[in-house]
N, C-alpha and C positions, 0 to 999 in steps of 0.2 A: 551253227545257227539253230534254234527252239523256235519252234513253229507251233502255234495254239489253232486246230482244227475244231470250232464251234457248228456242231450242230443237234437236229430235232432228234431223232430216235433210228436206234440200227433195225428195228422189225423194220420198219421204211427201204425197200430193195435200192430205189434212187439212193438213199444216203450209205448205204453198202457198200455199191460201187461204186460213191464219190470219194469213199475214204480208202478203198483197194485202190483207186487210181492215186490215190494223195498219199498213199504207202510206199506204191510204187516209185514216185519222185522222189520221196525224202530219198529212199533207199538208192536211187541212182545219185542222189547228189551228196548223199552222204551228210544228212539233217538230221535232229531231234525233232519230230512230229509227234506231237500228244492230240487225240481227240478228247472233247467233250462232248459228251451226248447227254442234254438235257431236255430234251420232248421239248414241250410248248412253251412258249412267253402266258401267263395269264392274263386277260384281257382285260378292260376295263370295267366289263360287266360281272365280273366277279371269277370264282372258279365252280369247279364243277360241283354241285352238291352231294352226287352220287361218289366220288373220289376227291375229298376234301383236301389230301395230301398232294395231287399229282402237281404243284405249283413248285413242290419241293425240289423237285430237279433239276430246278435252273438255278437252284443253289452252289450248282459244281462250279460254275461261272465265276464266283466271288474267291476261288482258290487261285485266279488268276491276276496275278503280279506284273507291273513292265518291269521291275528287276530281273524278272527269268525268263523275260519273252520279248524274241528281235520281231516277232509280225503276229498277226493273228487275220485267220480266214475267217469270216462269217456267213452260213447257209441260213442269211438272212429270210431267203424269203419262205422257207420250209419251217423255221426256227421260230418266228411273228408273224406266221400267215393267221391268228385270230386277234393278232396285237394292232392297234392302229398305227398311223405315221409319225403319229409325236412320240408313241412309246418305241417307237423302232429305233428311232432318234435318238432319245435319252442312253439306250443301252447300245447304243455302237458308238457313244460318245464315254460312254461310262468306264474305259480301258486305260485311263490316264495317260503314258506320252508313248505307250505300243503303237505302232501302226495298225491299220486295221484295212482289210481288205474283204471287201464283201463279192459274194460268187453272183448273184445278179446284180443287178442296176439298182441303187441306192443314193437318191439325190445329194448332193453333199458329201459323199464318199466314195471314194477312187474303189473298182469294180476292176474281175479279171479281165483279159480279151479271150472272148469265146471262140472266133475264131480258128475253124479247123476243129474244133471238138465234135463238131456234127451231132450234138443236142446229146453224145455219148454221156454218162455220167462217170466211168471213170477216167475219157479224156478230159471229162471237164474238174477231176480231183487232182490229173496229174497237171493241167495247165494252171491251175490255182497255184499250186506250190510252186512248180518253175517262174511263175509269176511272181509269189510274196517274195520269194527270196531277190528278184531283183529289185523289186518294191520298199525293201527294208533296205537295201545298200543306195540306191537313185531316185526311190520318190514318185516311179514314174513304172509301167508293167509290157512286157513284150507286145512287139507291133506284128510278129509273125502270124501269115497266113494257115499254116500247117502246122502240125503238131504228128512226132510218132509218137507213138504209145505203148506199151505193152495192157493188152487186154484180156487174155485168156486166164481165167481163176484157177491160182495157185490149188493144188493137188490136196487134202485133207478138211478142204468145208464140211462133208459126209461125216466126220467124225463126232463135230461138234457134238449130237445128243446122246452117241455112248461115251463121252467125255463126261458128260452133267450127269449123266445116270452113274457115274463108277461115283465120282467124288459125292454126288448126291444122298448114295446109301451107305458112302464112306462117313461123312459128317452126321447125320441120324443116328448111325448107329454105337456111335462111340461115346466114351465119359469123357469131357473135359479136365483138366489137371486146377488148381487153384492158382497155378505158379505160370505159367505157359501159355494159356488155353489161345491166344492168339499165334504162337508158334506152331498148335498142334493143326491149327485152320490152316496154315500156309502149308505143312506137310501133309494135309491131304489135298491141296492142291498140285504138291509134287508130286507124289503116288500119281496123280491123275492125268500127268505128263506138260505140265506148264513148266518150263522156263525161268520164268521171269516177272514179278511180281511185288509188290511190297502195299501192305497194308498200314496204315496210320489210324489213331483213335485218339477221341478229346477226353482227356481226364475228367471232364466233367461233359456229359451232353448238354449241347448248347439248345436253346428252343428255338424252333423255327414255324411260325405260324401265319395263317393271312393276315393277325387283326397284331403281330407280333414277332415282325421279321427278325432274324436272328443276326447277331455281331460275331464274327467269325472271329476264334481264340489266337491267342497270337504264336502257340506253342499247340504242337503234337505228340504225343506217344508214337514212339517207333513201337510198333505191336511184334511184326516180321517183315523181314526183304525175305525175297526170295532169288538167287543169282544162279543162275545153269545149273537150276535144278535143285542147289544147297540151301538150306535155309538158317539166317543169319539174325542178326537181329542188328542194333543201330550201329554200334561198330565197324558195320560195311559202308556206312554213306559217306559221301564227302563231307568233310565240317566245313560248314559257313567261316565265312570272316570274323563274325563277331559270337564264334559259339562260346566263349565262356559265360556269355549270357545266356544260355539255354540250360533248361535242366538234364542230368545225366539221363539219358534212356529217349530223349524228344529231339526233336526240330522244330525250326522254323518256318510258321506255314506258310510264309512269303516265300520260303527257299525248298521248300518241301521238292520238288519236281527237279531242279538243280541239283540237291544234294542225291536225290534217289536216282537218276540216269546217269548223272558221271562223265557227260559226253559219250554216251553208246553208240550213238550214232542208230537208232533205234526208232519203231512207231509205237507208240502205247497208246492208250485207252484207263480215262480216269471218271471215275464216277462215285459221287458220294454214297454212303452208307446210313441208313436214318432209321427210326422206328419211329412213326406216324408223327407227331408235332415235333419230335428231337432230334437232331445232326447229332450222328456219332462217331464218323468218321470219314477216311477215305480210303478208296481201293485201287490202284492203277497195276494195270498187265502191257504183257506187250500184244499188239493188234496180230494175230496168226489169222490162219485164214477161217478158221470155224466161226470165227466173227460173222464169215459173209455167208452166214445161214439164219436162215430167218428167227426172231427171239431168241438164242443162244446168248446173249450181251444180256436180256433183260433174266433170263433163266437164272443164270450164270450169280448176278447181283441177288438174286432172291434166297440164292444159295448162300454166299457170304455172309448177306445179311441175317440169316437165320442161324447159321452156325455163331455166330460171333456173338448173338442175342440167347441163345441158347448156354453157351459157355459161360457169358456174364451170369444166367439165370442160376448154375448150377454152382457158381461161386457165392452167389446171393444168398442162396440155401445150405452152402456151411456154415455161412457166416452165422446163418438165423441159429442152425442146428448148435451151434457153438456159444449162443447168447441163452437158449435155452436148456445148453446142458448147465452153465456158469448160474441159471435163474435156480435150478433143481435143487444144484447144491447148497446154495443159500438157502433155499427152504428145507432141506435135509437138515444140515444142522441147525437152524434156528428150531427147529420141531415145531412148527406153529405153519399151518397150512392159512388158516384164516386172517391171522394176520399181514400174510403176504396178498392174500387175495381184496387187504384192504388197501386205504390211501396213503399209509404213514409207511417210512421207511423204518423197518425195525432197529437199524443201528446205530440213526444220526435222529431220526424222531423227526425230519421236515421229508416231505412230500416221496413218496415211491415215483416210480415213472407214471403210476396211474395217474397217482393223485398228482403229479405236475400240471400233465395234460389237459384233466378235470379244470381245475385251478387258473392255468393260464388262458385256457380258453374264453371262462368266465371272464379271467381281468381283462382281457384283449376287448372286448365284446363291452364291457364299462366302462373304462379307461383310454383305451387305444382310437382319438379323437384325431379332428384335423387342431393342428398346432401342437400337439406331440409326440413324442420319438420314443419307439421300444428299441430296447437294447439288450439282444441277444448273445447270451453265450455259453458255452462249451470247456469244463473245463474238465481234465484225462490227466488222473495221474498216473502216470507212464511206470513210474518204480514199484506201483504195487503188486506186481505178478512175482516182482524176484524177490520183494519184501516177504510175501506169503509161505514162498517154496522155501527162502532158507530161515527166517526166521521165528516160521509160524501165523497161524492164521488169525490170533490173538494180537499179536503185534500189528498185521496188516489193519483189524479193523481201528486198532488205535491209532492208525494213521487217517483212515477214512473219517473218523471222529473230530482230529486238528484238523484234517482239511473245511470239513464240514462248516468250523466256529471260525476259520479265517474269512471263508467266502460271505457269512454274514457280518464278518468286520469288514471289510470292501463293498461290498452291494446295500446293506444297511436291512432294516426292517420292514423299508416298503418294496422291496425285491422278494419277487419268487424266487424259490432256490430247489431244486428237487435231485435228487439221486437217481438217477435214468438207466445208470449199468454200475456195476460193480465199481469200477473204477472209473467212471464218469458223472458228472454231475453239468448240471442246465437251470441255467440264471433267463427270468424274464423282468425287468425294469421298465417300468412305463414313465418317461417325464417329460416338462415343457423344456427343458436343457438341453439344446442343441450339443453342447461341448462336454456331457456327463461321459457319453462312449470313449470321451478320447482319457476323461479322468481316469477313466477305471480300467482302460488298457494300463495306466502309467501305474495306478494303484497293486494290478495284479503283477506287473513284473517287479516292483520293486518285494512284495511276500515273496515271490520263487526268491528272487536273490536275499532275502532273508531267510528264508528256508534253508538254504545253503550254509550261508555264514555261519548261524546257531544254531547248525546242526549237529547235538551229541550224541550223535545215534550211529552205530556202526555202518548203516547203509546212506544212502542219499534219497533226497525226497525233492522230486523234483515233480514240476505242473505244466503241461501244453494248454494252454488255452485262446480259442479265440473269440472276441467281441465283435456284433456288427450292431451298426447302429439302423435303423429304419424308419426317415419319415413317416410319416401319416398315410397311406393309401388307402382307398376306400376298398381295392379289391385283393390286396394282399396276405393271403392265408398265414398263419401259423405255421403251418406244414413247409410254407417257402423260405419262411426266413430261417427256422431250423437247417432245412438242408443247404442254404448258401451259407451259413457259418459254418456248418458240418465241412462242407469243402473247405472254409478258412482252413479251419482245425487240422485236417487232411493235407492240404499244403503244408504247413507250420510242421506237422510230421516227417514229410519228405524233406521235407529243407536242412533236418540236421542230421 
């Protein structure tokens, strides 16, 4: 049985001991008990302006699925104590066909019997659960007057803040790897003496804002699990039913929670991971008792979140250092500093990355009207690194040359075409043609497969590219359509 404990915030002592009492029952009945702690519902008068993000954490909410959940408890009234009654409504209605049991009184929805908890709040965590569980087999919640309980707090709460202070100046002070850096997060979580644990991350951060709620992805990055202590990576989940539709190294985030506990028989605690407008992930441990010390949960997340945004940071900056050693050389051998510091690209003669930029901006800003469509693309030829190393750097740029006069045989003369990296190049087409993106996908894959065929050249030349096509919006940057085809392109790479 998978029991979903929804509630406000662990600094809250009341919701501490609702959740050591609601530990305590899974644990004698031998249930999956997962908390969420997402603080407040946002009200209808807005959010707070001083903390424009705190709305975000009721986004851990939306990772909850009825395919991996027999009940779910709701600390309704701590959870929407600023939300009115029709929004209370909406979101305990919002669970599709889980059951849902709310800890007070909630018109229209079946509530525990408090009875015998004596206003205790972890008798009223452990009668919650002895409750859902008969709630989700009959429909209907214990009539008992009495309740025993186990009440006295488990031995090691005291530890909690030399626990965050080891792993705290463990995670500061170390380099992240390019290849790992989410396994190296989990292993200073083990050093730190955690258990149990697994972290998940979206290949792309998703946006999450008030004026622009976010669609949660349908697939995860396994980052690390973490199992007594060992740190593993996706290989240890269970696979779903239908994983051959998942990509290697991910899950599914309907099954994310199913696959990572395994039937443990276990309590956890899941909370998302975000940097201020962007969902980047999720983090779920098991509920130990340093939980029931006060901010230790929210410390703890400030921790994750920072090492994992850190590690990203420090991969971001090879990459850069790597774009800029690859820029040097270009101008080393070309010997012409000024010319690179202009708009033409020295070896195809259309547009540098400057001058794309320059260029498309302008046309966006002329062109890019309501009733037309820019069509963005990306295109990386992938062969040129092995072309250069064995066959010379002479050869390579005579390839970047063909590539160059294909793309204006496909895109035509009223397409921007600019050379942005070494072995990348970015098309911007502005037209009333609804149906132009889908031509010029068909256009570019049948050149690769000619590329191919007539190829009399001892290596192979081959092209990743992706096109997106872009309505008209009035508020959509340059800068977003780039990076949503970017991810195209990025897909398109993992997939072969």
């Amino acid at each position: 049985m998978t029991i979903g404990l929804l509630v406000s915030e662990l600094k809250d002592a009341y919701v501490r001991d609702l959740c050591l009492g609601a530990k305590a029952a899974a644990k004698d009945h031998k249930a999956d008990l997962i908390i969420f702690p997402g603080k407040l519902m946002a009200a209808d008068t807005g959010h707070n302006e001083k903390k424009p993000y705190e709305f975000q954490h009721t986004a851990v909410f939306d990772y909850i699925d009825d395919r991996e959940f027999d009940v779910l408890i709701i600390d309704i009234e701590h959870l929407a104590k600023k939300a009115p009654i029709l929004k209370k409504e909406e979101f305990l209605s919002g669970f599709g066909a889980v059951p849902v049991l709310t800890i007070s009184e909630q018109s229209g929805f079946a509530s525990i019997n408090l009875k015998g908890t004596k206003e205790n709040p972890k008798m009223i965590g452990y009668r919650a659960v002895t409750d859902a569980l008969i709630f989700a087999k009959t429909g209907s919640v214990s009539e008992e007057d009495t309740l025993s309980v186990y009440t006295e707090q488990e031995p090691g709460a005291a530890e909690g803040m030399a626990t965050l202070d080891k792993i705290g100046s463990a995670y500061f002070r170390r380099k992240y790897s390019d290849d790992t850096p989410a396994k190296e997060v989990m292993e200073v979580l083990a050093n730190g003496g955690f258990k149990n644990a697994g972290l998940f991350l979206f290949e792309t951060p998703a946006d999450n804002q008030m004026t622009q709620m976010w669609s949660i992805p349908e697939t995860m990055q396994v980052g690390a699990i973490l199992t007594d202590g060992k740190v593993t990576g996706a290989e240890s989940l269970k696979p779903s039913e239908d994983a051959a539709d998942v990509p290697e190294g991910c899950v599914k985030t309907t099954n994310v929670f199913k696959a990572f506990m395994a039937g443990r028989h276990r309590t956890w605690i899941a909370k998302n991971i975000f940097n201020e407008g962007r969902e980047i992930g999720l983090f779920i441990t098991e509920f130990t008792p340093m939980f029931a010390e006060g901010y230790v949960q929210e410390m703890l997340m400030h921790l994750i979140t920072g090492a994992v945004r850190v590690s990203y940071c420090e991969k971001r900056l090879a990459e850069s250092f790597e774009e800029i050693k690859a820029n040097k050389e270009m101008i080393d051998r070309d010997g012409s500093v000024l010319d690179h510091m202009g708009d033409q690209d020295y070896l195809t003669g259309i547009p540098n990355r400057r001058g794309f930029f320059a260029k498309a901006y302008d046309l966006l800003k002329s062109q890019y009207k309501d009733g037309t469509y820019a069509n963005v693309a990306y295109i990386d030829i992938d062969s040129i690194k092995m072309i250069n190393e064995a066959f010379g750097r002479e050869e390579g740029d005579g390839v970047v040359k063909k590539i160059a006069n294909i793309l204006d045989k496909v895109f035509g003369e009223e397409a921007l075409i600019g050379r942005v990296r070494g072995n990348e190049f970015a098309v911007l087409l502005i037209t009333k043609d609804a149906g132009r993106g889908e031509v010029l996908r068909s256009d570019m894959a049948h050149q690769n497969a000619k590329l191919v065929a007539e190829n009399d050249t001892p290596y192979l030349i081959h092209l990743q590219s992706a096109i997106c096509t872009f309505a008209y919006q009035k508020d959509l940057s340059l800068r977003e359509m780039l990076a949503q085809t970017d991810d195209h392109l990025q897909k398109v790479k993992t997939s072969i």
